[in-house]
Every structure is written in structure tokens, then in C-alpha cells.
mmCIF file of the N, C-alpha and C atoms, coordinates in Angstrom:
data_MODEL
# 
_entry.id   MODEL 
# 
loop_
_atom_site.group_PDB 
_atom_site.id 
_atom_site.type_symbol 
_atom_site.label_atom_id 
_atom_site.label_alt_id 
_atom_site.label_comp_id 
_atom_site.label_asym_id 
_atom_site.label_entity_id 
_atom_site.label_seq_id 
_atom_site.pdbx_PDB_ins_code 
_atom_site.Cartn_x 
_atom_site.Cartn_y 
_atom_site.Cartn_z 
_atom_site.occupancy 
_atom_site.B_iso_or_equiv 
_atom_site.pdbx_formal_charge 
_atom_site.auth_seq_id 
_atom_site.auth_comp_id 
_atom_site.auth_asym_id 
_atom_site.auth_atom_id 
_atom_site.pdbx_PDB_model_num 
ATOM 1   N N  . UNK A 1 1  ? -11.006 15.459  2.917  1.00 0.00 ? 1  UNK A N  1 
ATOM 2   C CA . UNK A 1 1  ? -10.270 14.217  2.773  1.00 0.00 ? 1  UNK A CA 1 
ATOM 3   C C  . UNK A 1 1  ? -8.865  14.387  3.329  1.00 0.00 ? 1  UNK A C  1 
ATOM 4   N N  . UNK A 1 2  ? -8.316  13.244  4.001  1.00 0.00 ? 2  UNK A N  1 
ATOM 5   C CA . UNK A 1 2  ? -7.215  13.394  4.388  1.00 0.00 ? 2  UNK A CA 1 
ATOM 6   C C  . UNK A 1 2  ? -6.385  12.327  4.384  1.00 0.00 ? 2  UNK A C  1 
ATOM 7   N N  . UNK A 1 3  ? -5.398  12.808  2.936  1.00 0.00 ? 3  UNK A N  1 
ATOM 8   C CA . UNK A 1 3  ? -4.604  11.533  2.526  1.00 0.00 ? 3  UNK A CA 1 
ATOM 9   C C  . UNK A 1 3  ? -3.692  11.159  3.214  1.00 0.00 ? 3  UNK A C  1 
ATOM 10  N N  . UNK A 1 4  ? -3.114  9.994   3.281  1.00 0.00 ? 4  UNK A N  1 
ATOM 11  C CA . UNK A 1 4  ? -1.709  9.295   3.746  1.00 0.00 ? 4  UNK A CA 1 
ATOM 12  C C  . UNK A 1 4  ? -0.979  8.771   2.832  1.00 0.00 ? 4  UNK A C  1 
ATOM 13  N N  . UNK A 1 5  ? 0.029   8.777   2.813  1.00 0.00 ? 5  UNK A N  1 
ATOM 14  C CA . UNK A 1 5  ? 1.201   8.104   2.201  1.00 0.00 ? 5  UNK A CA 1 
ATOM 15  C C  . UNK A 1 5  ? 1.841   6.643   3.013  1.00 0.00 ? 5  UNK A C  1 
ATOM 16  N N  . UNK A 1 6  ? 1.576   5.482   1.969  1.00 0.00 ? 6  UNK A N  1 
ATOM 17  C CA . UNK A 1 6  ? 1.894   4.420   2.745  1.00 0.00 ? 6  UNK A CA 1 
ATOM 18  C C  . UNK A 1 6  ? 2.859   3.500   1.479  1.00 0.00 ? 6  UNK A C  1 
ATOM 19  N N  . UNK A 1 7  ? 3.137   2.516   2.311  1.00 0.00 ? 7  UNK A N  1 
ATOM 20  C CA . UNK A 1 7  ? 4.336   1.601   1.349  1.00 0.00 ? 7  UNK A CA 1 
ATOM 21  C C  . UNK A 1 7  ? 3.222   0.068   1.925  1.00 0.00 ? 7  UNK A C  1 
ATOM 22  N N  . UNK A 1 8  ? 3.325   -0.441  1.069  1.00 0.00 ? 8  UNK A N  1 
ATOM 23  C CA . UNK A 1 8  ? 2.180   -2.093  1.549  1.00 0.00 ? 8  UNK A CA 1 
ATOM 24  C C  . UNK A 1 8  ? 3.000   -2.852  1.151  1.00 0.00 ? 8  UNK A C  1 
ATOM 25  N N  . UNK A 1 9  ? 3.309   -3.974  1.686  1.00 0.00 ? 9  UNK A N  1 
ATOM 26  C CA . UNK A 1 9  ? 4.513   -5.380  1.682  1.00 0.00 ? 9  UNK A CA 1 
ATOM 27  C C  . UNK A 1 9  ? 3.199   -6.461  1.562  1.00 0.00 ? 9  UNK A C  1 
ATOM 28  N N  . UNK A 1 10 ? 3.495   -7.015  0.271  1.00 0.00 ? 10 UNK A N  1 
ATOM 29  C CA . UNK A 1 10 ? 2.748   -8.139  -0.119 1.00 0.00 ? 10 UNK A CA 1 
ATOM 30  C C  . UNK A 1 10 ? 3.170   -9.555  0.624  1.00 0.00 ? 10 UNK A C  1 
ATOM 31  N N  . UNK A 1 11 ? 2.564   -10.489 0.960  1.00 0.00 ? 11 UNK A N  1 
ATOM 32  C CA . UNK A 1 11 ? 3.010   -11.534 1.397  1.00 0.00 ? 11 UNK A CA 1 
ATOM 33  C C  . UNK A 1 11 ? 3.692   -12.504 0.432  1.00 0.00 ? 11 UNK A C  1 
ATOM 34  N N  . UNK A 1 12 ? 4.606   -12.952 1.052  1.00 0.00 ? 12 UNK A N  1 
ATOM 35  C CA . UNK A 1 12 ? 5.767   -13.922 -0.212 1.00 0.00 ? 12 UNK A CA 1 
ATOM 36  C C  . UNK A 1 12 ? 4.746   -15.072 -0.683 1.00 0.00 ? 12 UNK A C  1 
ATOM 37  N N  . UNK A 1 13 ? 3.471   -15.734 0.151  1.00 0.00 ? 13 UNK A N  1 
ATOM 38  C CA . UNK A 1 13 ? 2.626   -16.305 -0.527 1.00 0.00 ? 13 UNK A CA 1 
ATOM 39  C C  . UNK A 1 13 ? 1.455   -15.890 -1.874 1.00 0.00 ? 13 UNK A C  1 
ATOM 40  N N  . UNK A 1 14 ? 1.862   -14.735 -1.690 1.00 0.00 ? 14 UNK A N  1 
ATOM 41  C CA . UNK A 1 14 ? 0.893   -13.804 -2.867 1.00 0.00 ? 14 UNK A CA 1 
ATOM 42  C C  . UNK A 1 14 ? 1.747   -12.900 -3.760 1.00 0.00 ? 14 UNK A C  1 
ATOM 43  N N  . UNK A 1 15 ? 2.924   -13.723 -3.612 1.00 0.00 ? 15 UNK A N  1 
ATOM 44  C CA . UNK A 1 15 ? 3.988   -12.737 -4.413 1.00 0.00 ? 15 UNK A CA 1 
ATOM 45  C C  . UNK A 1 15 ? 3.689   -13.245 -6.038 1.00 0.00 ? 15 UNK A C  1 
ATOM 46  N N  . UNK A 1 16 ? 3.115   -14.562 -6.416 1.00 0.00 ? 16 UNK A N  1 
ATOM 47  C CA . UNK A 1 16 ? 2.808   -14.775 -8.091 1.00 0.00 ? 16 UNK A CA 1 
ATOM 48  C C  . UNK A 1 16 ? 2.076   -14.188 -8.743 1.00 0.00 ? 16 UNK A C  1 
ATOM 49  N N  . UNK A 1 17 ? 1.090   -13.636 -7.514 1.00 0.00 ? 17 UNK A N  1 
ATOM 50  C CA . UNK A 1 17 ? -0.370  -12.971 -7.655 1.00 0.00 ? 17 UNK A CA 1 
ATOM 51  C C  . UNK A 1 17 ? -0.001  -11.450 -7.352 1.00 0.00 ? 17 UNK A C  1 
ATOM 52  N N  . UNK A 1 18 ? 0.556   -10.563 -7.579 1.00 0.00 ? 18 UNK A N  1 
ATOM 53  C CA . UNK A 1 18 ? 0.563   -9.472  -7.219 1.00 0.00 ? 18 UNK A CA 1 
ATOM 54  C C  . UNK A 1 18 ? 0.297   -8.444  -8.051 1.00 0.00 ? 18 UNK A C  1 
ATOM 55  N N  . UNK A 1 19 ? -0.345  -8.586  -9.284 1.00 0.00 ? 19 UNK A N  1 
ATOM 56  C CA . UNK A 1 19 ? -1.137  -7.961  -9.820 1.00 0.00 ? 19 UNK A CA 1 
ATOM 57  C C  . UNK A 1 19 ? -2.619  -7.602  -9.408 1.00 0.00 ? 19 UNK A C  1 
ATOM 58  N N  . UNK A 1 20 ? -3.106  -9.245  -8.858 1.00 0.00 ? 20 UNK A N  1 
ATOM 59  C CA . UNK A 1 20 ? -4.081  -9.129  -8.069 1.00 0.00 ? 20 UNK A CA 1 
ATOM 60  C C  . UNK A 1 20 ? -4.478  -8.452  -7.025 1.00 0.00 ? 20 UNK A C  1 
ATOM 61  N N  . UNK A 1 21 ? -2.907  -8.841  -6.061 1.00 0.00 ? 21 UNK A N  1 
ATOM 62  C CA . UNK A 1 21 ? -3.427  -7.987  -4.638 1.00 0.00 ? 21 UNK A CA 1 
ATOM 63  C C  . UNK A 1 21 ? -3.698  -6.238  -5.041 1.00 0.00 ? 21 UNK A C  1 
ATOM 64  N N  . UNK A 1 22 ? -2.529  -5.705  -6.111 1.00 0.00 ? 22 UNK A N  1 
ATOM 65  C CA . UNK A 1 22 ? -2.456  -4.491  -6.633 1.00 0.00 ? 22 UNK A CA 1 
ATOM 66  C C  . UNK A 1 22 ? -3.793  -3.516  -6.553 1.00 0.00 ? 22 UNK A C  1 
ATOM 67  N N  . UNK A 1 23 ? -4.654  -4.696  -7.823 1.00 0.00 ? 23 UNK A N  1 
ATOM 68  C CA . UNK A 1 23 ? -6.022  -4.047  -8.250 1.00 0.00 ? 23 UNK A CA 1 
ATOM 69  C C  . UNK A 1 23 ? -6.880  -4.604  -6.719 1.00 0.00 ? 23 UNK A C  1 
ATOM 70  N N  . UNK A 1 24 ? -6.788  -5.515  -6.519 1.00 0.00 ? 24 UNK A N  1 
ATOM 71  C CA . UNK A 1 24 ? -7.504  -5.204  -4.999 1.00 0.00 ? 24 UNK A CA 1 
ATOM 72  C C  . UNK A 1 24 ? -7.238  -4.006  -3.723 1.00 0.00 ? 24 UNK A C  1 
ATOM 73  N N  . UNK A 1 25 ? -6.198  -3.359  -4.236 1.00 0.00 ? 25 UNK A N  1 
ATOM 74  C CA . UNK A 1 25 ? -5.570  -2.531  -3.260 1.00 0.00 ? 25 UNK A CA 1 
ATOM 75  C C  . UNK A 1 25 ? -6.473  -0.886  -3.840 1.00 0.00 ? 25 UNK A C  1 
ATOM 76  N N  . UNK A 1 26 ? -5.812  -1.496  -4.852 1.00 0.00 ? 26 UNK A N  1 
ATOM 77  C CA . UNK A 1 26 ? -7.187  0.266   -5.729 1.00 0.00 ? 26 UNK A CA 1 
ATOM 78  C C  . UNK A 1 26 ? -8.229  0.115   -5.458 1.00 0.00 ? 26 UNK A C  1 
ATOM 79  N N  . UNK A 1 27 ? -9.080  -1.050  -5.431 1.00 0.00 ? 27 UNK A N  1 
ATOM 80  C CA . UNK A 1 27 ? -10.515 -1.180  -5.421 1.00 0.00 ? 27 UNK A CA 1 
ATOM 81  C C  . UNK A 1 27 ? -10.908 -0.686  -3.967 1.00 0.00 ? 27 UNK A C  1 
ATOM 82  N N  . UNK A 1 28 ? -9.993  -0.882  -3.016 1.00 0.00 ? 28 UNK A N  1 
ATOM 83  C CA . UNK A 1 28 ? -10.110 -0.508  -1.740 1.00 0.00 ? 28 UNK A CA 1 
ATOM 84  C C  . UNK A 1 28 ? -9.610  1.098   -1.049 1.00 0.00 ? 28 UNK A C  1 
ATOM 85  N N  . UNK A 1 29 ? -9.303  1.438   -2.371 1.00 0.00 ? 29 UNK A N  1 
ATOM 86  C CA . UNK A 1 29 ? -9.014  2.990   -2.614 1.00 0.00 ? 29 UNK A CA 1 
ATOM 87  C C  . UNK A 1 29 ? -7.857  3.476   -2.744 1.00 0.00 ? 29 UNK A C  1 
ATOM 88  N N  . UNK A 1 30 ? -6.655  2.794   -2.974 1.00 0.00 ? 30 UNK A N  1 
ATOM 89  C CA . UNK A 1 30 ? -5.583  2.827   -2.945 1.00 0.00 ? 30 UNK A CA 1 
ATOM 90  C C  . UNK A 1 30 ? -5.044  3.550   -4.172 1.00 0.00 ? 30 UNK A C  1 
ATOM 91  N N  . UNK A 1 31 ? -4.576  4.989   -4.210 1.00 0.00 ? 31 UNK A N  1 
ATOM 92  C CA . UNK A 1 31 ? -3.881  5.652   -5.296 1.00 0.00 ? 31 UNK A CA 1 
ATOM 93  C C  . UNK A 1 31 ? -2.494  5.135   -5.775 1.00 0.00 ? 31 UNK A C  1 
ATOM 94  N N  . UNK A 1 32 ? -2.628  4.103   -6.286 1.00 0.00 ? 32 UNK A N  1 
ATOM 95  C CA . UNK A 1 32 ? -0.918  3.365   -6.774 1.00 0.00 ? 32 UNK A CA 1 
ATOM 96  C C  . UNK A 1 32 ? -0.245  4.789   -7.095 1.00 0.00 ? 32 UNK A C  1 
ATOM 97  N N  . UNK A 1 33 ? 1.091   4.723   -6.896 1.00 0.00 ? 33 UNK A N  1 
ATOM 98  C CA . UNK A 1 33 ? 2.116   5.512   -6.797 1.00 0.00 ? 33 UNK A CA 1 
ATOM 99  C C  . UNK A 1 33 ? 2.982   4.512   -7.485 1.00 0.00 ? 33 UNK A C  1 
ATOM 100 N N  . UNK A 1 34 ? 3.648   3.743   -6.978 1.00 0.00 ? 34 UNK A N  1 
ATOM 101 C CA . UNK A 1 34 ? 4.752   2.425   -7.316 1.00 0.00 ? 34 UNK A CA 1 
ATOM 102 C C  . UNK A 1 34 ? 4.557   1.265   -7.307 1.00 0.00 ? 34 UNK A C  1 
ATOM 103 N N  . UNK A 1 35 ? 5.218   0.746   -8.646 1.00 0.00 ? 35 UNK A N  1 
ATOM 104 C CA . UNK A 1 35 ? 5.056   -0.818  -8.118 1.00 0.00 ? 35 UNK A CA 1 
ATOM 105 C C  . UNK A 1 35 ? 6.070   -1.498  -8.216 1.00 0.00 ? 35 UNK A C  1 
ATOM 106 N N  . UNK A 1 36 ? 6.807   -2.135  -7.125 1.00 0.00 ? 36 UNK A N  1 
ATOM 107 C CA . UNK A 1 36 ? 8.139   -2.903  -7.144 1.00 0.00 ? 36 UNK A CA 1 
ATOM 108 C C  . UNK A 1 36 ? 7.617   -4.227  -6.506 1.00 0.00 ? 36 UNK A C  1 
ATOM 109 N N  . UNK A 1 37 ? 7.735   -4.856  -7.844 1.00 0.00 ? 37 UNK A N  1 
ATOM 110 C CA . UNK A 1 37 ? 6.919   -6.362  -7.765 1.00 0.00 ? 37 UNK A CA 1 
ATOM 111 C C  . UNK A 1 37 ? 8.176   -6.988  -7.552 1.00 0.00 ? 37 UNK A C  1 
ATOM 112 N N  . UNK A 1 38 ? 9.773   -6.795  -7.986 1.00 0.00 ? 38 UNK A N  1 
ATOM 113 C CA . UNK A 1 38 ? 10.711  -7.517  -7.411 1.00 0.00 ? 38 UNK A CA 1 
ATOM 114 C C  . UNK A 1 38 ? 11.066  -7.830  -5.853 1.00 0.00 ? 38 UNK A C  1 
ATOM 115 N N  . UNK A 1 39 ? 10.304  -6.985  -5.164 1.00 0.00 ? 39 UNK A N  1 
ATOM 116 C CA . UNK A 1 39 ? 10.742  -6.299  -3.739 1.00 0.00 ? 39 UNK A CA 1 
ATOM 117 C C  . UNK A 1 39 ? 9.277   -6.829  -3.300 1.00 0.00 ? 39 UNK A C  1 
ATOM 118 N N  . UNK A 1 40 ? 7.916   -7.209  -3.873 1.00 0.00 ? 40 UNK A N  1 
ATOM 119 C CA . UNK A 1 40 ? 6.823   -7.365  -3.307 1.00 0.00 ? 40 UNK A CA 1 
ATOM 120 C C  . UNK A 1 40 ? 6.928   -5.849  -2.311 1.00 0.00 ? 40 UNK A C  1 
ATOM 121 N N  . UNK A 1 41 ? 6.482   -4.620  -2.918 1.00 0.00 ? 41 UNK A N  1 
ATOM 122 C CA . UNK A 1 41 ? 6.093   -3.521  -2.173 1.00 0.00 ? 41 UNK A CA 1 
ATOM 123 C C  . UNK A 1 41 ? 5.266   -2.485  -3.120 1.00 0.00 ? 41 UNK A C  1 
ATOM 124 N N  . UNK A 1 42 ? 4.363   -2.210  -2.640 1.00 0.00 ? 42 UNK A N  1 
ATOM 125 C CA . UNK A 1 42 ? 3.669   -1.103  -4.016 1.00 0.00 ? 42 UNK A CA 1 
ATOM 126 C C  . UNK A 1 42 ? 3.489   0.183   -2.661 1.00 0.00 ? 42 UNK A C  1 
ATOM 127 N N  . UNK A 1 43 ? 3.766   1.128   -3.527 1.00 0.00 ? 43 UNK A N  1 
ATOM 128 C CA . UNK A 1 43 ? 3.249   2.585   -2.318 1.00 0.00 ? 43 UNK A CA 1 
ATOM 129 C C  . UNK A 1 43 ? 2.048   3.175   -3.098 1.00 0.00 ? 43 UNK A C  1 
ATOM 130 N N  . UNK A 1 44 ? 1.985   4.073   -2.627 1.00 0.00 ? 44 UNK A N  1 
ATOM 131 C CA . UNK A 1 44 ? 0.488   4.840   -2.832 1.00 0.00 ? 44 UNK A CA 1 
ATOM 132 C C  . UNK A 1 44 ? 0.248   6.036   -1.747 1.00 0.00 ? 44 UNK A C  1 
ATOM 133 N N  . UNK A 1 45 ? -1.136  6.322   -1.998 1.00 0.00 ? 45 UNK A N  1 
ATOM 134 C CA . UNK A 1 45 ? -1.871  7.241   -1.172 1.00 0.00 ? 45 UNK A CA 1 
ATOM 135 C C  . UNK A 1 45 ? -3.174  6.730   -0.960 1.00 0.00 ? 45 UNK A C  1 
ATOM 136 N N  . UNK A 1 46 ? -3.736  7.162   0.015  1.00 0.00 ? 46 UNK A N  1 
ATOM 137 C CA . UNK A 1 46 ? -5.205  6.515   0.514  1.00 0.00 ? 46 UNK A CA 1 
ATOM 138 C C  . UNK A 1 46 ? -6.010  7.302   1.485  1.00 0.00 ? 46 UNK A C  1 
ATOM 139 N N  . UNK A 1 47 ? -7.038  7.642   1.096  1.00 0.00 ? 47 UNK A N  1 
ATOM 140 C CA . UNK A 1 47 ? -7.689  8.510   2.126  1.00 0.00 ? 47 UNK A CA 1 
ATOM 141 C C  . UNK A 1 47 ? -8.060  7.740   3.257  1.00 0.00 ? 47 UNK A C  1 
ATOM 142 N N  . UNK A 1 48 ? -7.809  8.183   4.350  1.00 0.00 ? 48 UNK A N  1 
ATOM 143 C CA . UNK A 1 48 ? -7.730  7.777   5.710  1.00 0.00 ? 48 UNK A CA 1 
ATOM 144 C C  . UNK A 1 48 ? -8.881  6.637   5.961  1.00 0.00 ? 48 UNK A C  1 
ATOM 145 N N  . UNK A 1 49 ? -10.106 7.084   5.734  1.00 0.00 ? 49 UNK A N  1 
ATOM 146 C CA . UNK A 1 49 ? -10.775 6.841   6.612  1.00 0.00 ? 49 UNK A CA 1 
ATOM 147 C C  . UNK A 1 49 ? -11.080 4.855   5.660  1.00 0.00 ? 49 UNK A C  1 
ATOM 148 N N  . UNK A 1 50 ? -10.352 5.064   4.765  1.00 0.00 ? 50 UNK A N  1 
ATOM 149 C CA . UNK A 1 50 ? -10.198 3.768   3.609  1.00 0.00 ? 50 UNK A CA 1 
ATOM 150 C C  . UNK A 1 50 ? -9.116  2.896   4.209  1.00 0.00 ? 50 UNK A C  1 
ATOM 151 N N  . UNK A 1 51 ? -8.353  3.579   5.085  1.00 0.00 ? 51 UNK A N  1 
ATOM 152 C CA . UNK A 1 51 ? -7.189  2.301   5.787  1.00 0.00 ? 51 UNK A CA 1 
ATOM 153 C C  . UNK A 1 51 ? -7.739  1.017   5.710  1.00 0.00 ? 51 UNK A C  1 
ATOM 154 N N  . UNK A 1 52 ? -9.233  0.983   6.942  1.00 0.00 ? 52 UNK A N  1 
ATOM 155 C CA . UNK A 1 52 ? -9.308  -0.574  7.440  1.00 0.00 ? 52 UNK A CA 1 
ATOM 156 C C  . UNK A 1 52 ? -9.585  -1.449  6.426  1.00 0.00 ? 52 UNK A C  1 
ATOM 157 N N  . UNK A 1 53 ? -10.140 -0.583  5.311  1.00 0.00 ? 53 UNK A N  1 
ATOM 158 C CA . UNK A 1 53 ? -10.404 -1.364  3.929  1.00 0.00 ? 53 UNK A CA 1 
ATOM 159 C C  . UNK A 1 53 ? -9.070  -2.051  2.857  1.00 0.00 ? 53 UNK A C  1 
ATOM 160 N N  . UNK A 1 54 ? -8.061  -1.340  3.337  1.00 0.00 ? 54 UNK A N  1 
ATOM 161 C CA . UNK A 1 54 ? -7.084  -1.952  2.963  1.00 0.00 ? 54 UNK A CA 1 
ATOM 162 C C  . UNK A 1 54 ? -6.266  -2.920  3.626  1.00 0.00 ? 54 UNK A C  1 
ATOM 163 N N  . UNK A 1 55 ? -6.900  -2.634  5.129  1.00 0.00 ? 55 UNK A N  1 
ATOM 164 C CA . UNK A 1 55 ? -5.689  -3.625  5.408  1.00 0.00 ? 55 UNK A CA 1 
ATOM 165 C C  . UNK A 1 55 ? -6.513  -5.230  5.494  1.00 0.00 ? 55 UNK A C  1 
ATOM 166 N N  . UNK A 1 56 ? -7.410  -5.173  4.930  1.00 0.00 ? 56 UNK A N  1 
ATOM 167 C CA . UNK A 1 56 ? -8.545  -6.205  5.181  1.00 0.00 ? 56 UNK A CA 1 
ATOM 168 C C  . UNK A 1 56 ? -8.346  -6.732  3.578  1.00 0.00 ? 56 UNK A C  1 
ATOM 169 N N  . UNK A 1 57 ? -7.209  -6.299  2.813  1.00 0.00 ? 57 UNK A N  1 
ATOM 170 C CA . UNK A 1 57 ? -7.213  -7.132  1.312  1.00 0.00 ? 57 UNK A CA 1 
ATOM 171 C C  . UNK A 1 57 ? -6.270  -8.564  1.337  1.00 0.00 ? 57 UNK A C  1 
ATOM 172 N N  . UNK A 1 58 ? -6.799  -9.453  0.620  1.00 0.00 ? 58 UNK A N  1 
ATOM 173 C CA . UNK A 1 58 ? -6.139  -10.375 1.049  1.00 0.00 ? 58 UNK A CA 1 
ATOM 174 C C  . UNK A 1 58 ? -5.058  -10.567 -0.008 1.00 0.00 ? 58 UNK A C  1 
ATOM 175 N N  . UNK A 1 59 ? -3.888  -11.096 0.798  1.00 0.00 ? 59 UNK A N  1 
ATOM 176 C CA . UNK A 1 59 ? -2.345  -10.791 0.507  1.00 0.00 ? 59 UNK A CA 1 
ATOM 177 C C  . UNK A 1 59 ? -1.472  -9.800  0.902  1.00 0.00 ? 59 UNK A C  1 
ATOM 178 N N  . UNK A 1 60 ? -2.251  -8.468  1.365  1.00 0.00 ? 60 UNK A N  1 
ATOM 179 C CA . UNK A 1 60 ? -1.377  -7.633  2.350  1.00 0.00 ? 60 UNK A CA 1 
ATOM 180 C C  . UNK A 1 60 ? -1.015  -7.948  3.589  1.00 0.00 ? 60 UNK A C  1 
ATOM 181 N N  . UNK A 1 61 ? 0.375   -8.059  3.469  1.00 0.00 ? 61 UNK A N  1 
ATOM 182 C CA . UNK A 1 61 ? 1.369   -8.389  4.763  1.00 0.00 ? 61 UNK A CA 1 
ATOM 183 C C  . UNK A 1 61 ? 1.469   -7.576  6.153  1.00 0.00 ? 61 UNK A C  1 
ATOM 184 N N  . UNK A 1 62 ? 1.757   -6.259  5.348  1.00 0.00 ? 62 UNK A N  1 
ATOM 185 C CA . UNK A 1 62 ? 2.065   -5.347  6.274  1.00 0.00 ? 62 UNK A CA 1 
ATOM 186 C C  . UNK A 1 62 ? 1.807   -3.694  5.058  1.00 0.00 ? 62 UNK A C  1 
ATOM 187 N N  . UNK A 1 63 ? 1.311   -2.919  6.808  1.00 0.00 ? 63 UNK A N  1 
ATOM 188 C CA . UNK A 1 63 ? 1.364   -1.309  5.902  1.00 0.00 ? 63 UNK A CA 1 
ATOM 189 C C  . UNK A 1 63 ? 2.231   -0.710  6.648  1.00 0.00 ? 63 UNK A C  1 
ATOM 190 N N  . UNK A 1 64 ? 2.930   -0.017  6.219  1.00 0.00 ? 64 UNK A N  1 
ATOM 191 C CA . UNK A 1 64 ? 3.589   1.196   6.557  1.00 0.00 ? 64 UNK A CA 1 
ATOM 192 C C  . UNK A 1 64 ? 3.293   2.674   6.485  1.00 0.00 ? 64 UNK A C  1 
ATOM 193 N N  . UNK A 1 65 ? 3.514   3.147   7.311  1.00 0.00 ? 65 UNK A N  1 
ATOM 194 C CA . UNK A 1 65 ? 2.997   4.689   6.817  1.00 0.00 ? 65 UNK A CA 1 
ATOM 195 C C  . UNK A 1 65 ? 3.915   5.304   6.887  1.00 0.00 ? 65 UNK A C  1 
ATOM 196 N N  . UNK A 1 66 ? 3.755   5.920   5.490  1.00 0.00 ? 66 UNK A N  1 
ATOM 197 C CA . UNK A 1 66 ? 5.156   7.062   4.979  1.00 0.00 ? 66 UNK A CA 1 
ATOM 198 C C  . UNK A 1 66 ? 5.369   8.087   5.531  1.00 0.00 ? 66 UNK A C  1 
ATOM 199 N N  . UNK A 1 67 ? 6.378   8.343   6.950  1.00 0.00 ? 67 UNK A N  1 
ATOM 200 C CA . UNK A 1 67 ? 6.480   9.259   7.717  1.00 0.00 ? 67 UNK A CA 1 
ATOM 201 C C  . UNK A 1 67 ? 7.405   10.084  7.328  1.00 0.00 ? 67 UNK A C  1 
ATOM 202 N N  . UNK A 1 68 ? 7.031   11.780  7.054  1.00 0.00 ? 68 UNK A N  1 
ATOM 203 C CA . UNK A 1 68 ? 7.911   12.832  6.437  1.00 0.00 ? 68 UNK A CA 1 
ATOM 204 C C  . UNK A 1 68 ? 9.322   13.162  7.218  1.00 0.00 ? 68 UNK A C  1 
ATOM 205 N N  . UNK A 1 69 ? 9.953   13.061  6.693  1.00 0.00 ? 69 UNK A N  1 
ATOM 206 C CA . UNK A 1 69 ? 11.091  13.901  7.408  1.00 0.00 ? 69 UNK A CA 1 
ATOM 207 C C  . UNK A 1 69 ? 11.865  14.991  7.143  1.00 0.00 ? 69 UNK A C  1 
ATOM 208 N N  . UNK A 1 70 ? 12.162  15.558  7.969  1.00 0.00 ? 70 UNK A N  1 
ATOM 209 C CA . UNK A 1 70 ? 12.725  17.019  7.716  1.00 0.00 ? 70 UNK A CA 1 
ATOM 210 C C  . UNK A 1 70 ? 14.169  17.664  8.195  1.00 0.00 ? 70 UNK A C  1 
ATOM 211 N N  . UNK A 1 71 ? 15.015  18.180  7.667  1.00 0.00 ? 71 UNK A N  1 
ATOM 212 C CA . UNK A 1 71 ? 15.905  17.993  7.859  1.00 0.00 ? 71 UNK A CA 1 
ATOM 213 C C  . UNK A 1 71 ? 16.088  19.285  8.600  1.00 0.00 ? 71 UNK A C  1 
ATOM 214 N N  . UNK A 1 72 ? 16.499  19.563  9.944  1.00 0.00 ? 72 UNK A N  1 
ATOM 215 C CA . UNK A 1 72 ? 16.605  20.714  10.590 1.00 0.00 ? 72 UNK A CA 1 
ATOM 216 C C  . UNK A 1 72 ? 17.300  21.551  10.154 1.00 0.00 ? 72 UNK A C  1 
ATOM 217 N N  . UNK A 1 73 ? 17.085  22.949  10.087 1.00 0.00 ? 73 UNK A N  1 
ATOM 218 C CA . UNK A 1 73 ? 17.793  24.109  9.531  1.00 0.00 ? 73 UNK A CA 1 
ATOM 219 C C  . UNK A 1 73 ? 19.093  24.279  10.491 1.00 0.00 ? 73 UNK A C  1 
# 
């Protein structure tokens, strides 16, 4: 398995409902990490090959993928 780290932006039309999109986001394999329902953004983890399944939930806006950074020695 090979997880990712992502941040998901709910749509401001599904912002009343965002409990919903939430548990639709797990059901689609989504390891909740956070939930900042003020900000409409929940992060998580998700095994890869589960992406297209998430981005196919309805009320997700946009995904991001949580890119590491490192601070040079």
C-alpha cells in the first residue's frame, strides 16, 4: 500500500453538509486526520490507488496533495 497525504476543499455549496461529504470521504477510503469545517478543508491519508474514488465524492472541490518539505542542511 502506498499512502498519500492530502488536504480536500469542500465546495461552499456543500459547506451545510459537511459532515456528509466527510463520511463519504471515509467510505471512499479516506483516513480523516482533520477536520476544519470553519475553513471547509478536512486532510487525511488515502491509499493511492483509492484517489479516483475520492475525487468522484460529491461535494469535493478540490484535492491537494500534501507535498513534504525539507529544509536543506
Amino acid at each position: 500500500m502506498s499512502y498519500i497525504r492530502l488536504n480536500i476543499i469542500i465546495q461552499d455549496a456543500w459547506r451545510d453538509r459537511f459532515e456528509q461529504v466527510v463520511e463519504d470521504c471515509r467510505r471512499a477510503g479516506l483516513l480523516v486526520e482533520r477536520e476544519m469545517r470553519t475553513v471547509g478543508l478536512v486532510s487525511g491519508s488515502i491509499d493511492s490507488p483509492l484517489l479516483d474514488l475520492l475525487e468522484r465524492v460529491e461535494g469535493v472541490g478540490a484535492i491537494e496533495i500534501d507535498r513534504q518539505v525539507k529544509a536543506l542542511d
